[in-house]
N, C-alpha and C positions, 0 to 999 in steps of 0.2 A: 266214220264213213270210209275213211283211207285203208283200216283193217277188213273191213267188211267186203269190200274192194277187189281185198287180196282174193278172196274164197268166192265172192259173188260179184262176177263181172256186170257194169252194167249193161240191158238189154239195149241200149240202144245206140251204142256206137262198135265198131270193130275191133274194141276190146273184149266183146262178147265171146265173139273166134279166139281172141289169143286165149282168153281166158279158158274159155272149153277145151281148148284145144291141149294144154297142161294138164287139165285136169284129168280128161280123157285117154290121152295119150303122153302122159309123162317121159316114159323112157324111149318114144320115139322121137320127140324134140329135142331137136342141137341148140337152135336158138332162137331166139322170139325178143321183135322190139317194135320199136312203131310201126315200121313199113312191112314188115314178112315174117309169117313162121317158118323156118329152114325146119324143115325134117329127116330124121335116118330111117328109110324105112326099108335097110337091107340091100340095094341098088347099088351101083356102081359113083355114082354120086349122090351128093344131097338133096333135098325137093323142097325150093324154095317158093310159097306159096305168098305173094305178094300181098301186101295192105293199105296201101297205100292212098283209098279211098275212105273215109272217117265215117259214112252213113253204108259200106257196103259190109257187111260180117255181121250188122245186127241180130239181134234173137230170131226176127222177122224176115231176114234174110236168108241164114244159113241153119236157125233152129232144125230143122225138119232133116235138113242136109247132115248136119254131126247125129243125129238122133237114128239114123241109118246105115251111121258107117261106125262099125265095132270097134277098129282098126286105124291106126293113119293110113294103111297103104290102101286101106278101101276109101278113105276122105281123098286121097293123092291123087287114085285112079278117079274118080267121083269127080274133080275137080278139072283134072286133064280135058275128060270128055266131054265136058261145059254142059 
C-alpha cells in the first residue's frame, strides 16, 4: 500500500494535491510536506500553497482544478484568484 502510495496518492485526503502536484509539475516544486507545496514558478519568490486542511486538496476537491492547469504557474495563478 505504502509503494503504491508513492505513484497513486489517495483521492481522498490532501495528499491527492501533493501527490499530483509532483507528479504534474516536478521540476516546478521546491518542496512539499504536510502543510504546503512551495513552488518556483520563475517569480521573484517562491509560491507557497498551503495545506493544512486534511479533507481540502481531495480528488473531489481540486481534481478538475489540476486537470486544467498544464502548468504550476497556471495552478499558482488559478489558486490566487480563488
Amino acid at each position: 500500500e505504502i509503494v503504491r502510495a508513492m505513484t497513486e496518492p489517495p483521492h481522498d485526503t490532501r495528499a491527492f494535491f501533493r501527490g499530483r502536484c509532483l507528479a504534474l509539475y516536478p521540476q516546478q516544486v521546491a518542496a512539499a510536506s504536510w502543510d504546503s507545496v512551495i513552488f518556483d514558478v520563475g517569480r521573484d519568490s517562491l509560491q507557497r500553497v498551503p495545506t493544512l486542511e486534511p479533507l481540502r486538496g481531495t480528488r473531489a476537491h481540486v481534481g478538475e482544478l489540476l486537470a486544467r492547469c498544464p502548468t504550476a504557474l497556471d495552478l499558482v495563478d488559478a489558486l490566487a484568484k480563488g
